[in-house]
ROKOLSE-715747 format. One line per 4 residues: number of its first residue (from 1); for each residue x, z, y of C-alpha. Coordinates in nm, 2 decimals, always signed. Example, Ala and Ser with C-alpha at 12.3 -4.5 7.8 and 13.67 -1.06 7.14 Angstrom:
<fibas>
1> +1.23 +0.78 -0.45  +1.37 +0.71 -0.11;
</fibas>
This chain:
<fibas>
1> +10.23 +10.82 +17.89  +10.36 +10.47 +17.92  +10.33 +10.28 +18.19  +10.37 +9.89 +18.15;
5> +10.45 +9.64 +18.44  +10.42 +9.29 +18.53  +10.06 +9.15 +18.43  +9.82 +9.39 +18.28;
9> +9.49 +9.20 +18.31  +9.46 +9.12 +17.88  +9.45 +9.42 +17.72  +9.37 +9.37 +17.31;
13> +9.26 +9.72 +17.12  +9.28 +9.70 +16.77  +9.13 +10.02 +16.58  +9.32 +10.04 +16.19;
17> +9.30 +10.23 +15.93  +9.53 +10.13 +15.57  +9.58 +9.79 +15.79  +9.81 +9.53 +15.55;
21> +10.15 +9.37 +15.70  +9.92 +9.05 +15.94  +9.85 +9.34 +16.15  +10.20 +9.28 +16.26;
25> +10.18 +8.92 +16.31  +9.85 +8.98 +16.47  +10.03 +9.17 +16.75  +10.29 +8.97 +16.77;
29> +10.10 +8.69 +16.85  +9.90 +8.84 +17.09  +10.19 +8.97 +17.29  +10.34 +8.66 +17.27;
33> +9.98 +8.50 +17.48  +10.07 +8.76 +17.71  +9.78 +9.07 +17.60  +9.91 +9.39 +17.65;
37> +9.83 +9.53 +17.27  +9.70 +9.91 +17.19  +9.65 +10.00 +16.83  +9.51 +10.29 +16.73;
41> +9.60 +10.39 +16.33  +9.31 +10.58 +16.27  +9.43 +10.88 +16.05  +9.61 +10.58 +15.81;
45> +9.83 +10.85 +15.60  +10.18 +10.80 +15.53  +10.23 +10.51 +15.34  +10.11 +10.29 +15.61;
49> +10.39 +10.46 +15.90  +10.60 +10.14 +15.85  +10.34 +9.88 +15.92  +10.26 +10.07 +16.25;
53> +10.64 +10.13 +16.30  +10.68 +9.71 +16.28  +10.39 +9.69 +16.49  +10.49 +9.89 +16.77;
57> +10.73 +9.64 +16.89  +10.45 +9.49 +17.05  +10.22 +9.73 +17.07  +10.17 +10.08 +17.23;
61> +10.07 +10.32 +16.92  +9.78 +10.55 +16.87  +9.73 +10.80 +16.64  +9.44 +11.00 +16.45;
65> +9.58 +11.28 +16.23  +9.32 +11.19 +16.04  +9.03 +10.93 +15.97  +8.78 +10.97 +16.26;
69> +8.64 +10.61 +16.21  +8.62 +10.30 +16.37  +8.39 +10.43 +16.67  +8.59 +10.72 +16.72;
73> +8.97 +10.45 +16.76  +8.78 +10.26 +17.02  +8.66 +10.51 +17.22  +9.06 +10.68 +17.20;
77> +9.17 +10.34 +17.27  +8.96 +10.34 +17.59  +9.06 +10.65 +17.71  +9.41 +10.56 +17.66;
81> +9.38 +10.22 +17.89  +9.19 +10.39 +18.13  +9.48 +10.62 +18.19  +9.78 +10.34 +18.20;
85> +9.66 +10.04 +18.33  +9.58 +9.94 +18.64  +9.23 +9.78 +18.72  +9.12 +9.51 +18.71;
89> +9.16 +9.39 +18.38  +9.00 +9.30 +18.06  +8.95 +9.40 +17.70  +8.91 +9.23 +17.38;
93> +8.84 +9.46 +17.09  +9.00 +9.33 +16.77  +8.94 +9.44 +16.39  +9.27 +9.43 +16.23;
97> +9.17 +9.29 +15.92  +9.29 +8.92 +16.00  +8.90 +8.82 +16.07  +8.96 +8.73 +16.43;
101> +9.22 +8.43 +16.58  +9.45 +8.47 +16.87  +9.28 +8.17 +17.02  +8.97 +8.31 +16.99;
105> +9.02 +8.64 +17.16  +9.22 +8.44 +17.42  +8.86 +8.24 +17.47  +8.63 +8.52 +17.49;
109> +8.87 +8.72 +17.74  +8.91 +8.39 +17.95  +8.50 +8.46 +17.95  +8.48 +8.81 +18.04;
113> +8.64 +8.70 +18.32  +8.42 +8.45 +18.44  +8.16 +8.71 +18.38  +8.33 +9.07 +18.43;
117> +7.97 +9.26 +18.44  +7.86 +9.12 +18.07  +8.00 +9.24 +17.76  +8.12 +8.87 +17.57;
121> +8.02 +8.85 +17.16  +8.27 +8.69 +16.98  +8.01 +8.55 +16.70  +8.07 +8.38 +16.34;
125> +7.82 +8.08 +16.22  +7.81 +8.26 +15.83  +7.81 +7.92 +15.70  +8.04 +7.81 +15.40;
129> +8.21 +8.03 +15.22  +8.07 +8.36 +15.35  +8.08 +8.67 +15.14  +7.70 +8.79 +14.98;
133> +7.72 +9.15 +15.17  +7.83 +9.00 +15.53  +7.58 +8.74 +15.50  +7.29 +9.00 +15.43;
137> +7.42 +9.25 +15.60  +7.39 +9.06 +15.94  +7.07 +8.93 +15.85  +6.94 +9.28 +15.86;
141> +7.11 +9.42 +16.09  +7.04 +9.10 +16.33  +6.66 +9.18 +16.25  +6.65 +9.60 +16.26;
145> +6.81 +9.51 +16.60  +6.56 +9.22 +16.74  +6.27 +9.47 +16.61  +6.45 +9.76 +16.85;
149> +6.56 +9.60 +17.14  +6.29 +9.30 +17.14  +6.64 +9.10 +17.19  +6.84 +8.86 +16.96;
153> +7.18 +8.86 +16.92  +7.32 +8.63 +16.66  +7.61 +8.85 +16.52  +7.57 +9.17 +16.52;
157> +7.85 +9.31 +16.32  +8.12 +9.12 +16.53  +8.41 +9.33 +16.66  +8.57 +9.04 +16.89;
161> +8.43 +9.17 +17.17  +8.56 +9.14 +17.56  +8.44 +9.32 +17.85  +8.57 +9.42 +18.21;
165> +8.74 +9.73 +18.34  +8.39 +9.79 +18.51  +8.26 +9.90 +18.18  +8.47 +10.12 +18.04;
169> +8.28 +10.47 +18.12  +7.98 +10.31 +17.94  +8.18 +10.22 +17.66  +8.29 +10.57 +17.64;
173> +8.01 +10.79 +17.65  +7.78 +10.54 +17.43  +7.74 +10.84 +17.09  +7.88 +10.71 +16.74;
177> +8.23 +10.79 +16.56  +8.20 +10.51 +16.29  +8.06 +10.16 +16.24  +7.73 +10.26 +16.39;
181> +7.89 +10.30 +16.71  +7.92 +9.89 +16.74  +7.52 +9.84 +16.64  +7.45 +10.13 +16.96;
185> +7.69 +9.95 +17.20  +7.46 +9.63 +17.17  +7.13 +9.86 +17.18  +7.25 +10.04 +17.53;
189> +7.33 +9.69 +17.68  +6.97 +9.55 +17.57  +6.79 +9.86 +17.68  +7.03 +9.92 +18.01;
193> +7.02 +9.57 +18.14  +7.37 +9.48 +18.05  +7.39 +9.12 +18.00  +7.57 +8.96 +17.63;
197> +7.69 +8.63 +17.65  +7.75 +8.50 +17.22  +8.11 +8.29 +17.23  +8.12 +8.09 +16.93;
201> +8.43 +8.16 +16.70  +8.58 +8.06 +16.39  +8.48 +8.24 +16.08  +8.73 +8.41 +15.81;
205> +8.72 +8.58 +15.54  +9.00 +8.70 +15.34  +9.02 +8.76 +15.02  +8.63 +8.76 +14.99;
209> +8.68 +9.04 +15.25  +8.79 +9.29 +15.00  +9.01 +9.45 +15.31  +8.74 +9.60 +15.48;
213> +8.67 +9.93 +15.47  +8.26 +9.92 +15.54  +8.07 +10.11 +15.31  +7.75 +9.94 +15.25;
217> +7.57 +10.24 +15.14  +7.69 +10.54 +15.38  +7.76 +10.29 +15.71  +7.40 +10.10 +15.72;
221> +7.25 +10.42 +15.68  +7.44 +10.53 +16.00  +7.30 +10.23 +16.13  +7.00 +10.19 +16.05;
225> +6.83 +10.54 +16.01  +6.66 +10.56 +16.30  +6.42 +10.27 +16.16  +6.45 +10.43 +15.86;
229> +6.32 +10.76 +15.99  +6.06 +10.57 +16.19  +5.94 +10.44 +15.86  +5.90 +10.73 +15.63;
233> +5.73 +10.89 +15.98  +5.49 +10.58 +15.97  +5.45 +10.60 +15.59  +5.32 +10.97 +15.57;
237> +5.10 +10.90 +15.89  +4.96 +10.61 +15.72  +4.86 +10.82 +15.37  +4.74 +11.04 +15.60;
241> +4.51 +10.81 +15.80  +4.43 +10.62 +15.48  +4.28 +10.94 +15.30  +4.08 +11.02 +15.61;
245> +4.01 +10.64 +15.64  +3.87 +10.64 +15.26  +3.73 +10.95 +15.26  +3.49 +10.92 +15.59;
249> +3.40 +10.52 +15.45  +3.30 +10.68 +15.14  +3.07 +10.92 +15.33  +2.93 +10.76 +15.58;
253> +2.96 +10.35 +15.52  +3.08 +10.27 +15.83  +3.43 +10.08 +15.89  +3.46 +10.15 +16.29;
257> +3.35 +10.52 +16.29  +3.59 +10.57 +15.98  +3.91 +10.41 +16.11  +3.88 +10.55 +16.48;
261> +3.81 +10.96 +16.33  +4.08 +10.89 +16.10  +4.33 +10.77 +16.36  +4.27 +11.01 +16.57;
265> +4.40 +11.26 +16.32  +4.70 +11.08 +16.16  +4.80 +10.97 +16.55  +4.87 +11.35 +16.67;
269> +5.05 +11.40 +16.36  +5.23 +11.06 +16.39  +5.36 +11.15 +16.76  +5.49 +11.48 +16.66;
273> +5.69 +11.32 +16.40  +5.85 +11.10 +16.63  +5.90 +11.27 +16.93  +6.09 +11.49 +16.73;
277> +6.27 +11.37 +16.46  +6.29 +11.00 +16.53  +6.34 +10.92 +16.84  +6.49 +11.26 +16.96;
281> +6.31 +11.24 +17.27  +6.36 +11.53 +17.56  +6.08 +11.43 +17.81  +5.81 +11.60 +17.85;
285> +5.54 +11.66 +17.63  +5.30 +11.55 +17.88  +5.44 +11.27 +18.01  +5.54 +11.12 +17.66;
289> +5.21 +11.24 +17.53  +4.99 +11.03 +17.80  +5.22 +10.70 +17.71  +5.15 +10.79 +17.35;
293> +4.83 +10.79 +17.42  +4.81 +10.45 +17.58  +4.97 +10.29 +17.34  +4.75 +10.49 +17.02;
297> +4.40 +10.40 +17.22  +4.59 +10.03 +17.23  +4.64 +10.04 +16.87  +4.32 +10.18 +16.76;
301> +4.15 +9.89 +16.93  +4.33 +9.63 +16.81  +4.33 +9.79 +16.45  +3.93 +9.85 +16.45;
305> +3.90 +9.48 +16.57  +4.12 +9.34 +16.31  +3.96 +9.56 +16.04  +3.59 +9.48 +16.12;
309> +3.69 +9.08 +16.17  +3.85 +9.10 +15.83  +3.59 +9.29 +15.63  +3.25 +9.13 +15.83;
313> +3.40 +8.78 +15.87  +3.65 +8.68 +15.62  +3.47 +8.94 +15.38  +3.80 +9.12 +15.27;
317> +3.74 +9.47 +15.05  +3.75 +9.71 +15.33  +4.01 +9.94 +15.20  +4.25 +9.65 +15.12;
321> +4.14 +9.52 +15.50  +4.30 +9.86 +15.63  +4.63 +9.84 +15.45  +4.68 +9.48 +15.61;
325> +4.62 +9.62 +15.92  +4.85 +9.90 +15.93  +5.09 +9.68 +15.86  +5.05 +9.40 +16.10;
329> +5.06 +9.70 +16.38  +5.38 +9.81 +16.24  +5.61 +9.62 +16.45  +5.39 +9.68 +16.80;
333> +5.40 +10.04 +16.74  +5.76 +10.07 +16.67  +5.86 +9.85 +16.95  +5.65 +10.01 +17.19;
337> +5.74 +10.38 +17.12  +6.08 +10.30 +17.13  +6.05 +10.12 +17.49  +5.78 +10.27 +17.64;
341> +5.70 +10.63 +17.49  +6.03 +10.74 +17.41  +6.24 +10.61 +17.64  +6.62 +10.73 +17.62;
345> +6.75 +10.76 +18.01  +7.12 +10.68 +18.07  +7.33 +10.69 +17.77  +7.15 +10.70 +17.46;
349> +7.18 +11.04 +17.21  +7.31 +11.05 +16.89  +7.00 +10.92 +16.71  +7.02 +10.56 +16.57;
</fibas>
């Protein structure tokens, strides 16, 4: 293993996979500021050996035999570090794309060290000439993360981030091998107490980001199917609770009496659901049962008190009254299963 001397205390990481030729002038550059630069070619193939060959004038090389994903280079890259260099120091994660400026990541490491506990977002403005899917995709992402965490964070898809030599092992053992793994860094610092700091940056895009190897279809899954999963758990509760709801209204004429029988039947079913498949929670079913509990008698009365103010006061259909409802407790129930009921100790598991 090399071991580099002098200063070591600006470490840049820069996962690649197919990089083009700036990644070269990228490293340069950042040698030249005095970062000690790690690149990891993330199972690249071939016809990419003499970019990284250029490269490793300045840089110590990685290598995947084969594509592992963008997760899975950072986490190498970290174990790497934490075996040559010398604490204390800081790194500055880097997509090697061309996205992020030398003076930036010289900024937010200058940051990080001001602030060596917090992990330092480098974070774009996504005004001007910003391409459709970044755009939208961070307005999503920025939301399905707010929603989980109850936090906000402006940029979510950044990878300019900064952090001290302190957190390396959480860095590490936070689950995901591909772009997910980025979202789930932010989630564990919201949910762990880990203080973000945003950094404003400059925003590029080249080539209407055509160099980017995101997949828009298979990565915000990976991202985003944990809501997902909570959804389609909610959705089948909901028809559930809804038939019950219809069926008891249509027997016995009463909106309370119907709604609280009904929920009482679609919540055991809706906790099962989660517990298990959703949230992938290992506490017991006792102790996550009671909390679920809570939170369901919670809900019920704030859902029969919205449904009998809609239907006796504003004189809504009583069957469209319970749809809007269900919705408007949507978020609540999420937010608190995910906090409260389901709580995921120490590093999170692999669900997202």
């Amino acid at each position: 293993m090399i071991t580099y001397k002098g200063d070591n205390r600006k470490i840049a990481l820069i996962p690649a996979y197919k990089p083009e030729e700036n990644l070269i002038e990228l490293s340069r550059s950042l040698f030249d500021f005095g970062f000690r630069v790690v690149i990891v070619n993330d199972g690249s193939g071939k016809e990419y050996d003499d970019v990284f060959r250029r490269a490793a004038e300045y840089a110590l090389i990685l290598r995947h035999d084969e594509n592992r994903g963008k997760g899975s280079a950072l986490k190498t890259g970290l174990r790497c570090i934490e075996n040559v260099f010398i604490p204390p120091y800081t790194v500055v994660t880097l997509d090697a794309d061309g996205q992020h400026t030398v003076k930036d990541a010289v900024a937010i490491t200058e940051q990080s060290c001001q602030n060596p506990g917090r992990l330092i977002l480098g974070t774009r403005s996504f005004k001007g000439n910003v391409p459709l899917r970044s755009r939208l995709g961070n307005i999503v992402t920025r939301s399905v993360f707010k929603l989980s965490t109850c936090s906000s964070i402006s940029d979510t898809q950044t990878g300019l981030r900064a952090f001290s030599h302190r957190l390396i092992n959480t860095m590490k053992g936070i689950p995901g091998d591909r772009y997910e793994y980025e979202m789930k860094v932010l989630m564990y610092c919201a949910r762990n107490g880990i203080e973000m700091k945003e950094v404003p940056i400059e925003t590029i895009y080249l080539n209407n980001n055509e160099s980017s190897h995101f997949n828009t279809i298979t990565d915000s899954f990976r991202i985003y199917r944990e809501i997902l999963r909570f959804s389609v758990s909610s959705i089948a509760s909901f028809f559930l609770d809804y038939a019950l709801y219809c069926a008891l209204f249509g027997i016995t004429g009463s909106v309370a009496f119907s709604n609280v029988m009904s929920r009482l039947f679609s919540a055991t079913a809706n906790y099962t659901l989660n517990k298990k498949l959703v949230f992938g929670s290992k506490s017991a079913v006792g102790e996550s049962a009671l909390r679920y509990a809570m939170l369901a008698i919670f809900v019920l009365i704030c859902n029969t008190t919205l449904l009998r103010l809609f239907v006796s006061y504003y004189g809504i259909n009583a069957y469209a009254a319970k749809i809007v409802t269900e919705i408007m407790m949507f978020a609540v129930s999420y937010t608190v299963q995910k906090k409260f009921v389901f709580p995921k100790k120490g590093v999170m598991s692999n669900d997202l």
